[in-house]
ZAMARGU-4260 file (C-alpha; in steps of 0.2 Angstrom, whole numbers, plus 5000, padded with zeros to 4 digits):
<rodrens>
0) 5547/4982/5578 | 5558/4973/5591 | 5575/4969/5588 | 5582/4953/5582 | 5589/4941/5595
5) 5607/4941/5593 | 5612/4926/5585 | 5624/4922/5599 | 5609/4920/5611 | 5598/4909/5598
10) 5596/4890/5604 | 5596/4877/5592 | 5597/4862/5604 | 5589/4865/5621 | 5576/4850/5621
15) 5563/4859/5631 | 5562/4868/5613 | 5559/4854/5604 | 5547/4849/5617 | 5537/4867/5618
20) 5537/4873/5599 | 5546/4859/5589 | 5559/4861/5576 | 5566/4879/5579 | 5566/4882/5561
25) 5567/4903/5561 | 5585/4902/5571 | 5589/4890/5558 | 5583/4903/5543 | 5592/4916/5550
30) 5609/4906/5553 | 5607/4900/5537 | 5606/4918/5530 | 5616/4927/5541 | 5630/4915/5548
35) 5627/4897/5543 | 5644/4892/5550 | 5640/4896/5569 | 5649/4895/5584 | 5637/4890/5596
40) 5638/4888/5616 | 5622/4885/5625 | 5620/4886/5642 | 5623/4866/5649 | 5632/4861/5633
45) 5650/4859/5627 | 5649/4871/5612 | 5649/4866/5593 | 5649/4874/5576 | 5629/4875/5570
50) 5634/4871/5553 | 5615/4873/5542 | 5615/4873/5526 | 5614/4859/5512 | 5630/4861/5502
55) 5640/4862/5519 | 5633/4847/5527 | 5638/4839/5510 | 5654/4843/5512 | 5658/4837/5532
60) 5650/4821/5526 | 5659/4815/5513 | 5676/4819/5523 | 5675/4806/5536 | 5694/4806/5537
65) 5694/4825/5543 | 5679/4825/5552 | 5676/4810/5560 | 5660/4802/5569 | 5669/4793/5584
70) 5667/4804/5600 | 5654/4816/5603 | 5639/4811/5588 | 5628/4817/5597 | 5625/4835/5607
75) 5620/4828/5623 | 5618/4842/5636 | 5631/4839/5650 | 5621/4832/5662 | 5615/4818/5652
80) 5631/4815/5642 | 5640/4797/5646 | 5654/4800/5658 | 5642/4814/5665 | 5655/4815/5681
85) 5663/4828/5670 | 5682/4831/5669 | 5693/4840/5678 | 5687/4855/5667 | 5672/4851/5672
90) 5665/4844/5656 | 5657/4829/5653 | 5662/4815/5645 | 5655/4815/5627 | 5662/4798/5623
95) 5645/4787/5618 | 5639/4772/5626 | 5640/4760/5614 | 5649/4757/5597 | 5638/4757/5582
100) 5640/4761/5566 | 5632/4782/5568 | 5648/4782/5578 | 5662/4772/5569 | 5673/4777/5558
105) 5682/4769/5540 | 5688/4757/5537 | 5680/4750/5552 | 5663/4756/5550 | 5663/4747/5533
110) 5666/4733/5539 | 5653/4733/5552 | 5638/4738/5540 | 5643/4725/5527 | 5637/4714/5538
115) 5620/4720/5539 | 5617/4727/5522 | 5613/4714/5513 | 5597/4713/5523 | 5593/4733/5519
120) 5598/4732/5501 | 5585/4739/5488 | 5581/4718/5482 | 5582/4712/5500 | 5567/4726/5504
125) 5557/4721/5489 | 5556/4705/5494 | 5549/4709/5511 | 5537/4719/5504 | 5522/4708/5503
130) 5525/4703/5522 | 5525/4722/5525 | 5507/4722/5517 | 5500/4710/5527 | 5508/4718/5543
135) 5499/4737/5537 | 5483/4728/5533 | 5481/4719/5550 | 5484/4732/5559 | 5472/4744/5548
140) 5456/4729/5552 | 5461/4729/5569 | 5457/4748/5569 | 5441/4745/5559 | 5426/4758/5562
145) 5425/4775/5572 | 5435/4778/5588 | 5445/4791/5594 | 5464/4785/5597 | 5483/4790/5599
150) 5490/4790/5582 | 5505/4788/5586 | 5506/4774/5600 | 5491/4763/5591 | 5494/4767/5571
155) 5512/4777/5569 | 5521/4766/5580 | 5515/4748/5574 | 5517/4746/5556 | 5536/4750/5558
160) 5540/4739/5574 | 5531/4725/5567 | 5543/4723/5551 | 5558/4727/5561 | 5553/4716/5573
165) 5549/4703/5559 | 5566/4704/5553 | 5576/4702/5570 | 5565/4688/5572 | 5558/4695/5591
170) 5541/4688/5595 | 5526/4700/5594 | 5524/4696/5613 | 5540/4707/5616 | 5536/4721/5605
175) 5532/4732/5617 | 5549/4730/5626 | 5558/4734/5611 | 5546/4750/5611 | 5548/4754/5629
180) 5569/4750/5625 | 5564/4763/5612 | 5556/4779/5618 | 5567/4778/5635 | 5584/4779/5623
185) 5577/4793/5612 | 5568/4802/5626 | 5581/4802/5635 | 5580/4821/5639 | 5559/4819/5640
190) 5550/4816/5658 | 5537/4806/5652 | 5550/4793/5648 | 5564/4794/5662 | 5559/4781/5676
195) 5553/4788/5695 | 5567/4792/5706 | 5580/4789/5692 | 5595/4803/5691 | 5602/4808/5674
200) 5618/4798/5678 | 5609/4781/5677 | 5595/4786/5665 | 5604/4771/5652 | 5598/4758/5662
205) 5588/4753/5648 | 5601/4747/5639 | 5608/4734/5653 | 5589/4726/5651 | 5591/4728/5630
210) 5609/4718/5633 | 5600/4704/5641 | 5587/4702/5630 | 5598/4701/5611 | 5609/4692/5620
215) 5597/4677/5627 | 5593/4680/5606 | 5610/4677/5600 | 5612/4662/5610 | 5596/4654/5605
220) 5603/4658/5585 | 5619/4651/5587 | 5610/4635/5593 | 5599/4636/5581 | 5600/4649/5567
225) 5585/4653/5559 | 5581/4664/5542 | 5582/4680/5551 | 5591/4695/5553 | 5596/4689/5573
230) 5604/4673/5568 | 5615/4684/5553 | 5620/4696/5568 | 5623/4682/5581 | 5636/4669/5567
235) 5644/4685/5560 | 5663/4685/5556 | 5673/4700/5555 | 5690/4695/5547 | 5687/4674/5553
240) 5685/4679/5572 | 5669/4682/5579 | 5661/4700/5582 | 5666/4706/5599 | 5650/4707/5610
245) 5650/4726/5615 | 5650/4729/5595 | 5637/4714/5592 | 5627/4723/5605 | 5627/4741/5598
250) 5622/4737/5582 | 5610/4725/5584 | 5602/4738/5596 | 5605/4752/5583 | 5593/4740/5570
255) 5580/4735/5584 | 5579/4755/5589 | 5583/4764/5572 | 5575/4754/5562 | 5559/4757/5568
260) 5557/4773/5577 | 5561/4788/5564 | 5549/4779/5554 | 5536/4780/5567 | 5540/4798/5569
265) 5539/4802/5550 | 5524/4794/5548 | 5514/4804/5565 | 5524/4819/5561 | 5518/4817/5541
270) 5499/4816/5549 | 5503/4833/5557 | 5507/4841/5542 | 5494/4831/5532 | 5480/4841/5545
275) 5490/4857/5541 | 5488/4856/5525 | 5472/4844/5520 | 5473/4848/5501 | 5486/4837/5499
280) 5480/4824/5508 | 5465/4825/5496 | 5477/4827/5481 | 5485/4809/5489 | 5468/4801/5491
285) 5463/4804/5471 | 5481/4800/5466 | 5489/4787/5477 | 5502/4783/5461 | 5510/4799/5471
290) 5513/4790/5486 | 5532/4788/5482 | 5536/4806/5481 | 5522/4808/5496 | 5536/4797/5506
295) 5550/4808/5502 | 5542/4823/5505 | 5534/4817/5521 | 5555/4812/5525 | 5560/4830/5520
300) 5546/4840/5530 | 5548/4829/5546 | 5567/4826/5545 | 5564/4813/5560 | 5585/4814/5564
305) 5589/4830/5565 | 5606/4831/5569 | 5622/4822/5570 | 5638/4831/5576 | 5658/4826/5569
310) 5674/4831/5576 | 5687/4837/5565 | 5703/4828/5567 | 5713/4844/5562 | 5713/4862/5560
315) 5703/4867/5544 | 5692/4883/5537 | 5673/4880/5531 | 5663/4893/5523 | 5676/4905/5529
320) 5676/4898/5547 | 5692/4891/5557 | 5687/4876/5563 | 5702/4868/5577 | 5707/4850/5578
325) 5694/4843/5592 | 5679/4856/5588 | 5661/4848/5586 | 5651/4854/5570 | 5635/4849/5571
330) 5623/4845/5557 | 5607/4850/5555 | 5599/4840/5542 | 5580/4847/5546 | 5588/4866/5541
335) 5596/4857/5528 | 5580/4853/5520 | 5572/4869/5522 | 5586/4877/5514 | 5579/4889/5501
340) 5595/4889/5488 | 5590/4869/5486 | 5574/4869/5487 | 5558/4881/5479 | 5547/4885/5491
345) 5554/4875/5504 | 5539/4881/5517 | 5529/4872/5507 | 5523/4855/5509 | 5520/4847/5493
350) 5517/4829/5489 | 5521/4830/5473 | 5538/4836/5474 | 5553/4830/5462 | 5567/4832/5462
355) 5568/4830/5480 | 5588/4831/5485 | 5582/4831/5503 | 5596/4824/5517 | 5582/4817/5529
360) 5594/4801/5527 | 5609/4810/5527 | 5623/4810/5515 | 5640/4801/5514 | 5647/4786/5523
365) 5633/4785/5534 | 5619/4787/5522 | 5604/4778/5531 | 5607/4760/5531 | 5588/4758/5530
370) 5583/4772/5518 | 5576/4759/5504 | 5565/4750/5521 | 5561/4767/5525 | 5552/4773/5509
375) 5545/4756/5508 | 5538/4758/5525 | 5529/4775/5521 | 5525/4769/5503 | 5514/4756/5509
380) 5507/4764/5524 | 5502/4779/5515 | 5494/4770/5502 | 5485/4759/5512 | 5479/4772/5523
385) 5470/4783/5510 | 5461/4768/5505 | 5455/4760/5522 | 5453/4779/5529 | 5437/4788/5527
390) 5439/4804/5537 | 5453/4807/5553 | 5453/4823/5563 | 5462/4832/5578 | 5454/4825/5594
395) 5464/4835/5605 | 5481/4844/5604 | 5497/4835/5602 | 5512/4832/5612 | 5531/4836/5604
400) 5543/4823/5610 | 5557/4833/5622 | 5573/4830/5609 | 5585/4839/5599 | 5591/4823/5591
405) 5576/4811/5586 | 5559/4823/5583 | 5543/4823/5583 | 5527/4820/5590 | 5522/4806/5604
410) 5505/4809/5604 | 5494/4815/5593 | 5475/4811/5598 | 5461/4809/5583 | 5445/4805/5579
415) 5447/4790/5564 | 5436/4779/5554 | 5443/4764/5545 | 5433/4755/5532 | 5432/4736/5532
420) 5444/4728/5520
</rodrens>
């Protein structure tokens, strides 16, 4: 038998990876069992602490004030990092782009997400549920009969970007902006999305177009407000002064990208794993009163954000480790929610799963600001899907999306028949 890798020489980052095999999920089961606390340094990247297990992701999260999310959220590799001039070190910049709320801190990032939350709140999404039905069942009769397809640019994609869209109040003309806006912020690291000719240094020039479109937005809503999630984000107040333009910015992109695109990934990643296991999509299509724990199961097998990294703001010990002021610790939500103290047979995809303590929307401060529109999203697809499709199969093999932050497939070819309504 070969020896074991030495866990120093594992890579749980590189997205040609994520791109090849997916989510590297044995380095994870042998962190988690050998050293789930590990200092990691992969060749390109500032190093980090690999933290993987449930009960320690728990515990960073709900400590923002000793490790904070401002700074380095995310483990870009060097040469894509912002400021990716490097220092005189020779290090990048790990300072992010914009200021959203993944990236704030409290008080602050309370104040920022109250004004949006009252559009993601459990009532609000309940009461967009009916225009979500209509949005899943157009899309399914303009799908009707046989024909072979991408599942994840015709079906995944839509439902999702249709309903965030319809809450931002952006016309169906410009959704596939807003997508394009989408796959080239979290491809940023895959070829198919980075433009000809472009060099990683100016590889966010998608964001100086997304600038110009949501503020053309805000200006018409400040005009002329409207019922919408736009005109909320355009007239809001922080303290009596109005939001300051770089912050209205970031989060109104966070929403417009966020809240459609780990959706879109659950939903094409969940397809994958309903193909790998077809008993369960059977057990789905004779039971769809399981469609609820389907969706967080779906949530928990695909983990569409894998990671998020803090920065402790001071020397301090986890699991036995000695973590410095100024170290990254990087969690890793999708080894999280394979972890086998949590969960029983956590290889195994099961629909009917309960309880479910998955982190597939993370934990803490930052819990997912459109968890409740999440599940509503794969609730209703799922449901919908069983009854208006008759047989789906592989049509070809799929491609894995080339990123260690956002996964997933983004393209997945089948061979589908949807029945009339």
């Amino acid at each position: 038998m070969a020896a074991a890798t030495p866990l120093d020489q594992l890579d749980p980052i590189s997205a040609r990876i994520y791109g090849t095999t997916g989510y590297p999920h044995d380095a994870w089961t042998r962190l988690r069992r050998e050293d789930p606390v590990h200092w990691t340094q992969p060749e390109g990247y500032q190093p980090f602490w690999s933290v993987t297990k449930h009960a320690d992701i728990i515990e960073v999260s709900k400590q923002p004030e000793l490790f904070q999310s401002a700074g380095r959220f995310i483990l870009f590799p060097n040469a894509l990092a912002p400021g990716a001039g490097g220092s005189e070190d020779g290090a990048a910049s790990q300072d992010p782009p914009l200021r959203m709320l993944v990236n704030m801190d409290p008080p602050e990032h309370r104040s920022y997400r109250k004004l949006v939350s009252p559009w993601f709140t459990p009532r609000m999404v309940k009461r967009l549920e009916a225009q979500l039905e209509v949005i899943t069942a157009e899309m399914f009769d303009d799908l009707e009969g046989e024909r072979e397809l991408d599942f994840v640019t015709e079906v995944a994609a839509i439902q999702p970007l249709r309903m965030i869209t319809a809450m931002l109040g952006i016309e169906r003309k410009d959704e596939q902006f807003v997508l394009r806006v989408t796959n080239e912020n979290f491809g940023l690291e895959d070829p198919e999305f980075q433009r000809e000719g472009e060099k990683p240094e100016d590889r966010l020039g998608f964001l100086t177009e997304a600038a110009g479109f949501l503020n053309a937005i805000f200006d018409d809503r400040r005009r002329s407000p409207r019922e919408d999630l736009s005109s909320v984000l355009a007239n809001a107040t922080i303290d009596g002064a109005p939001v300051p333009p770089f912050e209205l910015f970031s989060l109104a992109f966070l929403v417009m990208v966020a809240g459609h695109d780990t959706t879109r990934n659950a939903i094409s990643n969940g397809m994958l794993a309903f193909f790998e296991h077809p008993a369960e999509l059977e057990k789905l299509r004779r039971d769809p009163g399981l469609v609820g724990t389907a969706a967080d199961e779906v949530v928990r097998w695909t983990t569409p954000v894998n990671h998020f990294s803090r920065t402790a703001t001071r020397d301090t010990e986890l699991r036995g480790k000695q973590i410095r002021a100024g170290d990254s610790v990087a969690l890793f939500y999708a080894s999280a929610n394979r972890d086998e103290e949590i969960f029983e047979d956590p290889f195994t995809f099961r629909i009917d799963r309960d309880p479910n303590p998955h982190l597939g929307f993370g934990v803490g401060e930052h819990f997912c600001l459109g968890a409740s529109l999440a599940r509503m999203d794969l609730r209703v697809f799922w449901r919908q899907f069983v009854e208006r499709v008759e047989s789906i199969e592989p049509a070809g093999p799929h491609e894995l999306l080339h990123s260690s932050f956002v996964g997933g497939p983004k393209h997945v070819p089948v061979r589908m028949r949807v029945r009339p309504r």
